[in-house]
C-alpha positions as CSV (number, residue, x, y, z in Angstrom):
1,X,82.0,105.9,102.1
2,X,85.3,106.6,104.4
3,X,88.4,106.4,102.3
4,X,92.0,106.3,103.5
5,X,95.5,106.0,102.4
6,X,96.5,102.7,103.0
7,X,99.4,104.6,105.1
8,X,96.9,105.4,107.9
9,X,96.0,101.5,108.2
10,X,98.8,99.9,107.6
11,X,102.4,100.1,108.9
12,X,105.8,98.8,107.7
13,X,107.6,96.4,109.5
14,X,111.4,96.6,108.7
15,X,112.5,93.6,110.8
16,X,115.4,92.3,109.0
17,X,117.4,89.4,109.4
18,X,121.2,89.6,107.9
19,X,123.5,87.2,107.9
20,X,126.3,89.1,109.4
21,X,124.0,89.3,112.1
22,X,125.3,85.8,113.0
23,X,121.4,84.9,113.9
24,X,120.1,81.1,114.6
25,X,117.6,79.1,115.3
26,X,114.8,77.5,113.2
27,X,112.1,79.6,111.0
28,X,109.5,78.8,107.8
29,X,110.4,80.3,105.2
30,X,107.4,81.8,102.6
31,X,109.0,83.0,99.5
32,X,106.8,84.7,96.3
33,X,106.4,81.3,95.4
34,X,104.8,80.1,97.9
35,X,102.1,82.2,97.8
36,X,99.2,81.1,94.9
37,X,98.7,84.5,92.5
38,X,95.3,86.1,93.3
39,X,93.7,84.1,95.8
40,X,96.0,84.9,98.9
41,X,96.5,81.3,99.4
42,X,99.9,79.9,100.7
43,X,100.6,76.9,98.9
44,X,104.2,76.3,100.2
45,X,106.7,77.5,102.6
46,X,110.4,75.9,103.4
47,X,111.7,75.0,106.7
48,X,115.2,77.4,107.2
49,X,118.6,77.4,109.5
50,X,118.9,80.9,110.3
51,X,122.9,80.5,110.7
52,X,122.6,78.6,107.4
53,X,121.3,82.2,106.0
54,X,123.5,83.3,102.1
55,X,120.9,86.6,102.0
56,X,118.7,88.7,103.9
57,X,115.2,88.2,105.0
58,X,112.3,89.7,106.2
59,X,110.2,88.8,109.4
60,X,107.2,89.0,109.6
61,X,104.6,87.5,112.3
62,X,100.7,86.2,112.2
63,X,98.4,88.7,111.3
64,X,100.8,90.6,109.0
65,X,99.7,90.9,105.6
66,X,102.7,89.8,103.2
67,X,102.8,91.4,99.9
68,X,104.8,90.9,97.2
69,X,105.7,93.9,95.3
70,X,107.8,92.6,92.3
71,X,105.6,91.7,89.7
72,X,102.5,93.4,91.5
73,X,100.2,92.0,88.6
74,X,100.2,88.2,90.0
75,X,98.4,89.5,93.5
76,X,100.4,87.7,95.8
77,X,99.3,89.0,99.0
78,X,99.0,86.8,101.8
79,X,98.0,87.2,105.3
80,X,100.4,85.4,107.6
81,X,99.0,83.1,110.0
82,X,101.9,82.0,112.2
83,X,105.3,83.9,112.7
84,X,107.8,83.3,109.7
85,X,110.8,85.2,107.4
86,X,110.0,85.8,103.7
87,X,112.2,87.3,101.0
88,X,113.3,91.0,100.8
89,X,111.0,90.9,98.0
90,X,108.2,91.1,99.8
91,X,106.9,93.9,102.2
92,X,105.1,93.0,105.7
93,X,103.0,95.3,107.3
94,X,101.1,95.2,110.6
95,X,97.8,96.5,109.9
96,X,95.9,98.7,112.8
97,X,93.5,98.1,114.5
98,X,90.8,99.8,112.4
99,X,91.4,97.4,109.6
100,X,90.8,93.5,109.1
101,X,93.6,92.0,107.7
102,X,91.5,89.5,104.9
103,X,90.0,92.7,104.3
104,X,92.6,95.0,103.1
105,X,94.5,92.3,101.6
106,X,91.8,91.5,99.7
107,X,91.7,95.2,98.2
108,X,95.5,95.0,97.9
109,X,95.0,92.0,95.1
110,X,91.9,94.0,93.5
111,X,92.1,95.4,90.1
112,X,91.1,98.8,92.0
113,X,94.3,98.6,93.8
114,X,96.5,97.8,90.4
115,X,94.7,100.4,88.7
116,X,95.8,102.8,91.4
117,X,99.4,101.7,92.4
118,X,101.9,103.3,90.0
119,X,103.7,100.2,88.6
120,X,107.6,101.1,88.0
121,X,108.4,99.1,84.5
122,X,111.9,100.2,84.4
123,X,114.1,98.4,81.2
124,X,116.2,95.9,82.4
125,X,114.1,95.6,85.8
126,X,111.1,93.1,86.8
127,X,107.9,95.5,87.6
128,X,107.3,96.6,91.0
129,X,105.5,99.2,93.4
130,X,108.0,100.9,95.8
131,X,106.9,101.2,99.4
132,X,105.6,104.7,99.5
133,X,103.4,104.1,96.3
134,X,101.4,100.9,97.9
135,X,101.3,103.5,101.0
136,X,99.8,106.6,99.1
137,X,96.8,103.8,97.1
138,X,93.4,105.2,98.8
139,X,91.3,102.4,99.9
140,X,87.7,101.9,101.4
141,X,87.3,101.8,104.8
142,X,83.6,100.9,105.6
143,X,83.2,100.0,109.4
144,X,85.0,96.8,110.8
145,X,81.8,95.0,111.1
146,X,81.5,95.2,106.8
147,X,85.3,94.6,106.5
148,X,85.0,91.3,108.5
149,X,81.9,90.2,106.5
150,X,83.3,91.2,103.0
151,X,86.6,89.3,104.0
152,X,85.1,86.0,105.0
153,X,82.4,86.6,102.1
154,X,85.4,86.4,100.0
155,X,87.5,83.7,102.0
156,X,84.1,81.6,101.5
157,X,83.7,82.5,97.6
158,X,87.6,81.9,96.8
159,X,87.6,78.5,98.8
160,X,84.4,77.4,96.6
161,X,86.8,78.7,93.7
162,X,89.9,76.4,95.3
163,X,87.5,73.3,95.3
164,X,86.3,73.6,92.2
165,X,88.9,73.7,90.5
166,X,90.4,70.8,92.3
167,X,87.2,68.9,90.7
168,X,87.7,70.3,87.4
169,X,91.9,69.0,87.6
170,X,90.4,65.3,88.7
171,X,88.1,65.6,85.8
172,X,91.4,66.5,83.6
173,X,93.5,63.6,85.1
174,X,90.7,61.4,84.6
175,X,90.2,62.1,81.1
176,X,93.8,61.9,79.9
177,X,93.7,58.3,81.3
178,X,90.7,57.5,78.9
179,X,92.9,57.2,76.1
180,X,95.7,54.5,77.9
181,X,92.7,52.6,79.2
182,X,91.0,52.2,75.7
183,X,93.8,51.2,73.9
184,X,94.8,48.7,76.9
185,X,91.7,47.5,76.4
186,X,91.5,47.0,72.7
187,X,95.2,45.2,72.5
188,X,94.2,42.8,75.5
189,X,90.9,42.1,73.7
190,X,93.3,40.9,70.3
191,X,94.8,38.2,73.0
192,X,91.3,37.0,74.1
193,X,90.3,37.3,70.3
């Protein structure tokens, strides 16, 4: 199968925004946290002033793939599906058009991609992968038609993952009422009694 550095698919946007700048306007904001470890699901994202901006951010615009690169091990790789800022500690890259986005983001939250980015564990510094590292990872680049179908194979797979899990927390919340409910039960039955 075709291989490729992921430098030949995907390429860095450096579209900051600085305070000094003096920009404004209105943005969303989607920060590390907002982005759910593994699946590529966005699970939050903040409304933001841009004249009411204390740090830098980065743009970024739908279609982008968003990857956080501090703490590379939580896969928080997201494919942007409107135009938005995130943190500086994040990259955004545009990916070509010989790639599909859920595709290659996909492979960047793979263990094959972990086991191939050099992680930098520095003492004193949170781990990350610098820019040039997640460039130089080799990745597989079957034709676009197998790309699309092993990226919505997955987006299928991971939202039967989501919803199941949803279940299994209702089951959860469910049974940690049991106990309240029984003892209600029991200590209105001694009034009855």
């Amino acid at each position: 199968m075709k291989t490729g550095a992921l430098r030949d698919v995907l390429v860095p946007r450096n579209a900051i925004v600085h305070p000094r700048d003096d920009p404004s306007g209105e943005g969303t904001f989607v920060g590390l946290e907002h982005i759910e470890p593994h699946t590529g699901r966005r699970i939050g994202s903040l409304p933001i002033r841009l004249e009411k901006l204390t740090g830098r951010k980065a743009r970024f615009y739908g279609g982008d793939i968003v990857y956080g690169y501090l703490r590379p091990y939580l896969n928080k790789v997201w494919v942007a599906d409107f135009d938005g800022y995130c943190s500086v500690d994040q990259y955004v890259f545009r990916p070509t058009e010989a790639v599909v986005a859920g595709f290659i983001a996909a492979f960047m939250r793979s263990p094959l991609f972990l086991e191939s980015a050099p992680i930098d564990e520095s003492p004193g510094q949170l781990p990350r992968i610098r820019l040039d590292e997640v460039l130089d990872v080799r990745v597989p680049l079957p034709p676009i038609e197998v790309q699309r179908r092993v990226a919505d194979d997955l987006s299928e797979q991971l939202g039967a993952i989501d919803r199941m899990s949803r279940d299994i927390e209702a089951q959860r919340e469910a049974i940690g009422a049991l106990p309240g409910a029984l003892l209600r039960r029991a200590f209105e039955a001694i009034d009855t009694a």
